[in-house]
C-alpha positions as a Markdown table, in Angstrom:
| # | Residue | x | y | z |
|---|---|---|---|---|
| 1 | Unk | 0.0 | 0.0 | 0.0 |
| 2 | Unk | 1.3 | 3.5 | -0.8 |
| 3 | Unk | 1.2 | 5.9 | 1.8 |
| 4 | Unk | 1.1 | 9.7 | 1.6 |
| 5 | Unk | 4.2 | 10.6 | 2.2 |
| 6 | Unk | 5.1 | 8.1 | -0.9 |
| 7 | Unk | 2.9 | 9.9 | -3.1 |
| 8 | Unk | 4.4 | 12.8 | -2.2 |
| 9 | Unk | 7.8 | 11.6 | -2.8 |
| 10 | Unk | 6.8 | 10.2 | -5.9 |
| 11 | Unk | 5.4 | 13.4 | -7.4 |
| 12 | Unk | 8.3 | 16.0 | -6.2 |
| 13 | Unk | 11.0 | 13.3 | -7.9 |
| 14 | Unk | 8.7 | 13.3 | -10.9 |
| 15 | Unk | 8.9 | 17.0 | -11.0 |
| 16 | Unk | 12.7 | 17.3 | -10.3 |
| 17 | Unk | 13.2 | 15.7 | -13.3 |
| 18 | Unk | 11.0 | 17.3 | -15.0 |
| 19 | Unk | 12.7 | 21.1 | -14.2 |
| 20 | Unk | 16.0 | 19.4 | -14.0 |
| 21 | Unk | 15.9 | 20.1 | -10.8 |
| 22 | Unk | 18.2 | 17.5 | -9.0 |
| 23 | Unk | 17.6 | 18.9 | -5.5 |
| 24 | Unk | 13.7 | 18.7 | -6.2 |
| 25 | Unk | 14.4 | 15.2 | -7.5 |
| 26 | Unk | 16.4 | 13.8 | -4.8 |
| 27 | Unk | 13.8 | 15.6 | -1.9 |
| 28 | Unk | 11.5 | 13.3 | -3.3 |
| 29 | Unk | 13.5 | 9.9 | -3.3 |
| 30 | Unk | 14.1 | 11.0 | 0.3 |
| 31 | Unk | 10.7 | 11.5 | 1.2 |
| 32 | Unk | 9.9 | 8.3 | -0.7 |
| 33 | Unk | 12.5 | 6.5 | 1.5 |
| 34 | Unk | 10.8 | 7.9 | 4.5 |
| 35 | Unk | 7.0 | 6.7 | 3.1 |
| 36 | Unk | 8.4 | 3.2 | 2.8 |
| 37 | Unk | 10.1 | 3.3 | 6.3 |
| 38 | Unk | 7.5 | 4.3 | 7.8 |
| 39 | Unk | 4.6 | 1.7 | 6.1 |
| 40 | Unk | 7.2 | -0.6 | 6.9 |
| 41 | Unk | 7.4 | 0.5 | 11.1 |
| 42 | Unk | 3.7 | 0.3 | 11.2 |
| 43 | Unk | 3.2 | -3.0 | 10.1 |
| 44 | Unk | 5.9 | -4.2 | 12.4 |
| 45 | Unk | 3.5 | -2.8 | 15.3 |
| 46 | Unk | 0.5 | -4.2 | 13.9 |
| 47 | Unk | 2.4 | -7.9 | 13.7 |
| 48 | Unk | 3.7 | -6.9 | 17.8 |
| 49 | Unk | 0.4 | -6.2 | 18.7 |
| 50 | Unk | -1.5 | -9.7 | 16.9 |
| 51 | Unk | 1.3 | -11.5 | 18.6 |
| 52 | Unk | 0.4 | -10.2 | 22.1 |
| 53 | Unk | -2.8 | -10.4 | 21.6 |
| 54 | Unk | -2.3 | -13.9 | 21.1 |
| 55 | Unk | -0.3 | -14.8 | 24.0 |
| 56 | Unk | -2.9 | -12.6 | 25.9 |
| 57 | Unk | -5.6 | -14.9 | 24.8 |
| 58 | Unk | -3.6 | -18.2 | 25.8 |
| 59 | Unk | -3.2 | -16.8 | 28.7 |
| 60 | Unk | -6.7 | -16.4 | 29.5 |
| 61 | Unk | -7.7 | -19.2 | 28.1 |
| 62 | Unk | -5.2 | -21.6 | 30.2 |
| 63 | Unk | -6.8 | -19.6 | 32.8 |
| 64 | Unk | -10.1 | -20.8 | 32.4 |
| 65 | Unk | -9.3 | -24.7 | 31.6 |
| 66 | Unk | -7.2 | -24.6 | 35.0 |
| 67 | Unk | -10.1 | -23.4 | 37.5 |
C-alpha cells in the first residue's frame, strides 16, 4: 500500500526531473525513502500487537481450563 508521504515523494521526484531540478528530484526519493520506512514501522507494530494479543488470549484461556 502507498502511503502519503510516498505519493508525495513520488510526485516531487517526478517533478525534479522534469525542471531538471536534481535537489527537487532527490527531496523526493528521500521522502519516498521515509513513506516506505514508515509503512514498513507500522506493520511491524500491527504484527507486535497480533502477537500479544495472542499470547494474551492463551493466557486467558489456560486460565479458564485450569479453574
Amino acid at each position: 500500500m502507498v502511503n502519503k508521504d510516498e505519493l508525495k515523494g513520488k510526485a516531487n521526484e517526478a517533478l525534479g526531473k522534469a525542471t531538471g531540478d536534481e535537489s527537487q528530484e532527490l527531496k523526493g526519493k528521500a521522502q519516498g525513502l521515509f513513506g516506505k520506512a514508515k509503512e514498513k514501522v507500522e506493520e511491524g507494530v500491527d504484527d507486535i500487537a497480533e502477537k500479544a494479543n495472542e499470547l494474551i488470549d492463551k493466557v486467558k484461556h489456560k486460565d479458564h481450563e485450569d479453574k
